[in-house]
C-alpha positions as CSV (number, residue, x, y, z in Angstrom):
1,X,0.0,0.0,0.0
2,X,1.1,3.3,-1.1
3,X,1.5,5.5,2.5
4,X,-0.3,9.1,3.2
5,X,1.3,12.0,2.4
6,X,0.7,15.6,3.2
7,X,-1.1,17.5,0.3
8,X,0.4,20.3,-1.8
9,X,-1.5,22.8,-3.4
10,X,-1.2,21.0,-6.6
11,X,-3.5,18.9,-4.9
12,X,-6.2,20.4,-4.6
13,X,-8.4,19.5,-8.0
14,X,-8.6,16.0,-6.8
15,X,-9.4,16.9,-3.0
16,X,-12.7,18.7,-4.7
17,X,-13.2,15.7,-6.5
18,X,-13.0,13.4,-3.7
19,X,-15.0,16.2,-1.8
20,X,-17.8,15.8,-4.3
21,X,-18.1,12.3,-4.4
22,X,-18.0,12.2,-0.7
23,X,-21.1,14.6,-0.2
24,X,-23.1,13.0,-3.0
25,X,-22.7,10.2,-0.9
26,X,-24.6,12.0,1.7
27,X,-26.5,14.1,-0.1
28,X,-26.7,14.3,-4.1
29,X,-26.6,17.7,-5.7
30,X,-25.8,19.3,-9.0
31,X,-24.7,22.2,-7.6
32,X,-21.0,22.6,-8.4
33,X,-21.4,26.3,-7.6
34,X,-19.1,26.0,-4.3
35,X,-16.3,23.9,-6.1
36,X,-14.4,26.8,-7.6
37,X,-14.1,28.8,-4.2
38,X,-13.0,25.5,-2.4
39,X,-10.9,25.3,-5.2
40,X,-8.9,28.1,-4.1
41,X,-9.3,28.0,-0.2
42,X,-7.6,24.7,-0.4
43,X,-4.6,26.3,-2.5
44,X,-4.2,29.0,0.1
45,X,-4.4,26.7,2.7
46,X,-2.1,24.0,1.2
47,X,0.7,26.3,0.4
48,X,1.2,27.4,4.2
49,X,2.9,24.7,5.3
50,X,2.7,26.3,8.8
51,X,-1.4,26.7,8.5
52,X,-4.0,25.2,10.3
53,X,-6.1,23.5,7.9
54,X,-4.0,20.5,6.3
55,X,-4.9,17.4,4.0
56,X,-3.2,14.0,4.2
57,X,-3.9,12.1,0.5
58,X,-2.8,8.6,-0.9
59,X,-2.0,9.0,-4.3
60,X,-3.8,6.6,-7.0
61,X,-1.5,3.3,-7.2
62,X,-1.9,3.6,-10.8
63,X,-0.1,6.6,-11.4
64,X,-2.4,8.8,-13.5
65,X,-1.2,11.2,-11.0
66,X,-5.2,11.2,-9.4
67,X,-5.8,10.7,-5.4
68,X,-7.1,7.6,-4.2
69,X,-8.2,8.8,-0.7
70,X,-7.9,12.0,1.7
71,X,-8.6,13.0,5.2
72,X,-8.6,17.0,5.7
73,X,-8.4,18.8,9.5
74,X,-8.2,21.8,11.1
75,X,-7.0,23.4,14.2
76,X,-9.7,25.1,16.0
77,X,-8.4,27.7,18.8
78,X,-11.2,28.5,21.6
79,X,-11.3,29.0,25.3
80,X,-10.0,26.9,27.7
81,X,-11.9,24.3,29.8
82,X,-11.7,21.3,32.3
83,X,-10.2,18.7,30.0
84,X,-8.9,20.7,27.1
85,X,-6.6,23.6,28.9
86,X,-5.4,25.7,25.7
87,X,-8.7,24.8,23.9
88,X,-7.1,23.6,21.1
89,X,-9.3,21.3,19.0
90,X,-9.3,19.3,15.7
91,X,-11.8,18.7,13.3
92,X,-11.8,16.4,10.3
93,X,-13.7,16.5,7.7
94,X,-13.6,15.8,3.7
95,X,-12.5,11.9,4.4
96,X,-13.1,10.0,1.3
97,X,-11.7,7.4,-0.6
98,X,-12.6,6.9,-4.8
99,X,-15.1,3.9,-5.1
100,X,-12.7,2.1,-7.3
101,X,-9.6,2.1,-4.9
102,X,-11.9,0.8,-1.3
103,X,-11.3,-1.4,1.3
104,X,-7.3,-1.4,0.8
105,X,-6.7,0.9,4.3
106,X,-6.2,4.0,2.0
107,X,-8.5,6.2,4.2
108,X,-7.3,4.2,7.7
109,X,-3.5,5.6,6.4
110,X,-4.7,9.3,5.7
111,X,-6.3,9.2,9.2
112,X,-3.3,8.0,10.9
113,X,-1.4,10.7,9.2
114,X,-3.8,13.3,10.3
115,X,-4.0,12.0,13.8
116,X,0.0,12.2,14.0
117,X,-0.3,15.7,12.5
118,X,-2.5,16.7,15.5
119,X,-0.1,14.9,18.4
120,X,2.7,16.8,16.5
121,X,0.9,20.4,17.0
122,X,-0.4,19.5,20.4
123,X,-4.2,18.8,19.7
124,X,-5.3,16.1,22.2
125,X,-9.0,16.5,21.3
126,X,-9.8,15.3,17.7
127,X,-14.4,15.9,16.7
128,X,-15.3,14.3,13.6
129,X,-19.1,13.7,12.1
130,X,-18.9,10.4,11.1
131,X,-21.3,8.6,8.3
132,X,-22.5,4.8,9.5
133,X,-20.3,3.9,6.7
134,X,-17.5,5.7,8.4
135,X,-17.9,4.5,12.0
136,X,-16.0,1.6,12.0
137,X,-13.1,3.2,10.8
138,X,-13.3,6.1,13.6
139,X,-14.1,3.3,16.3
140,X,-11.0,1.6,15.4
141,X,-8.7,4.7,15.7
142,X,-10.3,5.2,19.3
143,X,-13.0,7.6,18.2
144,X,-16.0,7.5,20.5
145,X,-19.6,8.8,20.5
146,X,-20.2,12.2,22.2
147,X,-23.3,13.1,24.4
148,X,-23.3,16.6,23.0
149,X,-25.9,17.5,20.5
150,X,-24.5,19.1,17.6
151,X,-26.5,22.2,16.4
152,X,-26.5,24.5,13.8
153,X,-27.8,27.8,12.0
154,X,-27.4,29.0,8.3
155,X,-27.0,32.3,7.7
């Protein structure tokens, strides 16, 4: 198995890709309207190697030069509390792997990859949304369900 490596801002076409197919999982949509703007967000953030939003990718075993999975996290910076002193927190998000290239740990590496990310910049307290499809993989990185609702407003 190829290993995870950290994505580059040449990157970022196939991490919109992968984010696509990802959310039509969830949720099918033609609306491609938000693809050209997370186009370029993800070249910002990619280029500053020193940022807080990062991407881990296994590249397509084939070598057309396409991405075979990715995991993407931030740092979040809050407050303080009981439990999480600096209130540093990541979240990951945009964790997909191509249908053709499944079930060969491809996703499992890009988490790892992520989660050592995290250690390295003293994050200790990882949220994620997981899919049912996604659970087992969370589960068996130590992931556990919360009792906090999640709730949210659009503006």
């Amino acid at each position: 198995m190829k290993p995870a490596r950290r994505a580059v801002p040449e990157d970022a076409e196939e991490l919109v890709r992968l984010r696509k197919i990802m959310l039509d999982s969830m949720s099918p949509s033609d609306d491609v309207d938000w693809q050209q703007p997370t186009l370029e967000a993800l070249r910002c953030h990619l280029a500053d190697p020193d940022g807080e939003l990062t991407a881990f990718v296994v590249e397509d075993p084939s070598g057309s030069g396409g991405l075979a999975a990715c995991a993407t996290g931030v740092i979040q910076r809050s407050l303080g509390s009981p439990g999480n002193p600096y209130g540093t927190t990541g979240h990951v998000f945009n964790v997909c792997t191509d249908p053709g290239h499944r079930r060969r740990g491809y996703s499992r590496a890009c988490m790892e990859a992520l989660l050592a990310w995290y250690k390295e910049h003293d994050v200790r307290r990882v949220d994620l949304h997981a899919t049912a499809t996604g659970e087992p993989l969370y589960a068996s990185l130590g992931f556990t369900r919360t009792p906090a609702p999640a709730m949210r407003v659009t503006l």
